[in-house]
C-alpha angles and dihedrals in degrees: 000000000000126000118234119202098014123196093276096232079065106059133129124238120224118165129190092245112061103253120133142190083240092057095061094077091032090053093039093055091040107126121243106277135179105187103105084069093066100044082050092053089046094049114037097014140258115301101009116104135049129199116245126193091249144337102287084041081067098041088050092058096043082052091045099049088051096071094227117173130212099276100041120094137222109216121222125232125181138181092239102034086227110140088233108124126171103245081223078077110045095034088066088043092056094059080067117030151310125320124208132178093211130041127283144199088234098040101130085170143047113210105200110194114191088200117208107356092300109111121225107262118252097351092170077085099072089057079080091071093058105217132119115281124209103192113202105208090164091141096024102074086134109023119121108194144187120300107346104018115240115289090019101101103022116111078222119014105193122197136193121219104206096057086075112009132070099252136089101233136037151122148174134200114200123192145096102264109064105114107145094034116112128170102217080058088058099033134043119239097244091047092048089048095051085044097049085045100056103042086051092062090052108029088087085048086067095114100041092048087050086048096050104042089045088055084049094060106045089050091058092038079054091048098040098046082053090063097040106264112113111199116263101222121043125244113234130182111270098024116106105208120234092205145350118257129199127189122224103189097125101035101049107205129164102269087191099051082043093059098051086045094062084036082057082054095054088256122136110212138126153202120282089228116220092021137071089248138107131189138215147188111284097152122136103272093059118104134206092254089058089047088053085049084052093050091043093063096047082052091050096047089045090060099046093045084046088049093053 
């Protein structure tokens, strides 16, 4: 059995990224390792990347390398066209300039966020309107998507580690024009060590964590349409999912009240603000024991809403 409305100095603690209390001594005793270099330079190129301490540290850098001024305006993209924007993202923009979620005549920069793990379909197409991309795959690390895959057509593709990986900090800036970057300049050396460490032991793990996250998905997206809730993003083959979304258009229920509930339950999740929709953990360390947990609590705040 599960309990429901724990004492809450006894609850358990579950993120939407994978790190666990656990990771914190394997990470620690992990032996130096450089390998992650080398599937970088494989993968994006010699010379062209640089470690940050985290994702806004990278989106700082791309924003700072395009020269914007005050007035000009960065222009928002986003795989759902909702107007729904992490404010990680447009505070950073706003050191430098201006965000938009339409064009402008003073758009100088296109933003392309890939949200959740799901690619924005067919993004070759934004190279017509001739202006700089900064692509944010910050959950897509993995996803291949429909028409160019994620990080293949930005000026800058920034990443965040912890969104896939087991550690708490992380980032990674990707483009051509990085001379006088240098990563032991942005990040200190025995951050950077700890970093490179832990994304050697997991990088060979790539399939497995794809595999995992996308069975975890599909079991969710079984329990929650029993109940009534479809998922609000489909599952294609190549995308690992950052979380699992469920809509809540014909079963109107209070998102907010939803989301302290889970909180209650020791479960980080949110609105999808602008939308009927909530989201929840699905990442690889998860079990199916932890995703019936999940469903449990929904159940459970179904009921007592229903009771009242």
């Amino acid at each position: 059995m599960f309990i429901i409305n724990p004492d809450p100095y006894s609850l358990p603690c579950y993120r939407i990224g994978p790190f666990r209390t656990s990771d914190l001594a394997k990470n620690h005793n992990l032996p130096d390792n450089n390998s992650i270099d080398r599937y970088f330079d494989n993968r994006f190129g010699e010379n062209r990347f640089v470690y940050t301490e985290n994702g806004r540290g990278a989106i700082n850098l791309a924003l700072e390398r395009l020269d914007l001024k005050s007035g000009d305006v960065v222009t928002i993209l986003t795989t759902s066209g909702n107007f729904y924007i992490s404010g990680c993202v447009t505070k950073e923009i706003e050191k430098f300039c201006l965000w938009s979620r339409e064009f402008t005549p003073d758009t100088k920069a296109i933003f392309l966020n890939h949200e959740f793990g799901f690619p924005y379909e067919h993004p070759e197409k934004l190279k017509e309107y001739g202006l700089p991309i900064i692509e944010d795959c910050a959950n897509t690390f993995f996803s291949k998507g429909i028409g160019a895959d994620p990080g293949t057509i930005g000026d800058y593709v920034i990443y965040s580690f912890p969104k896939t990986f087991p550690l708490q900090v992380g980032g990674l800036l990707v483009g051509d024009n990085l001379n006088g970057l240098h990563c032991d300049s942005i990040v200190n050396m025995e951050l950077l060590r700890y970093i490179k460490n832990v994304l050697s032991e997991y990088i060979d793990h790539k399939d497995v964590i794809v595999e995992k996250r996308m069975d975890n998905y599909n079991y969710l997206k079984y329990k929650f349409h029993e109940l009534g809730f479809p998922e609000r993003f489909a599952l294609t083959a190549g995308v690992m999912p950052g979380v699992f979304m469920f809509k809540s258009e014909t079963e109107k229920i209070d998102l907010p009240n939803l989301k302290k509930y889970y909180y209650n339950h020791g479960v980080q999740c949110s609105v999808f603000y602008g939308e009927e929709a909530f989201f929840i953990p699905v990442h690889q360390e998860l079990n199916q024991e932890d995703l019936d947990y999940f469903v449990e609590i929904f159940k459970s705040f179904l009921k007592s809403n229903n009771n009242q």
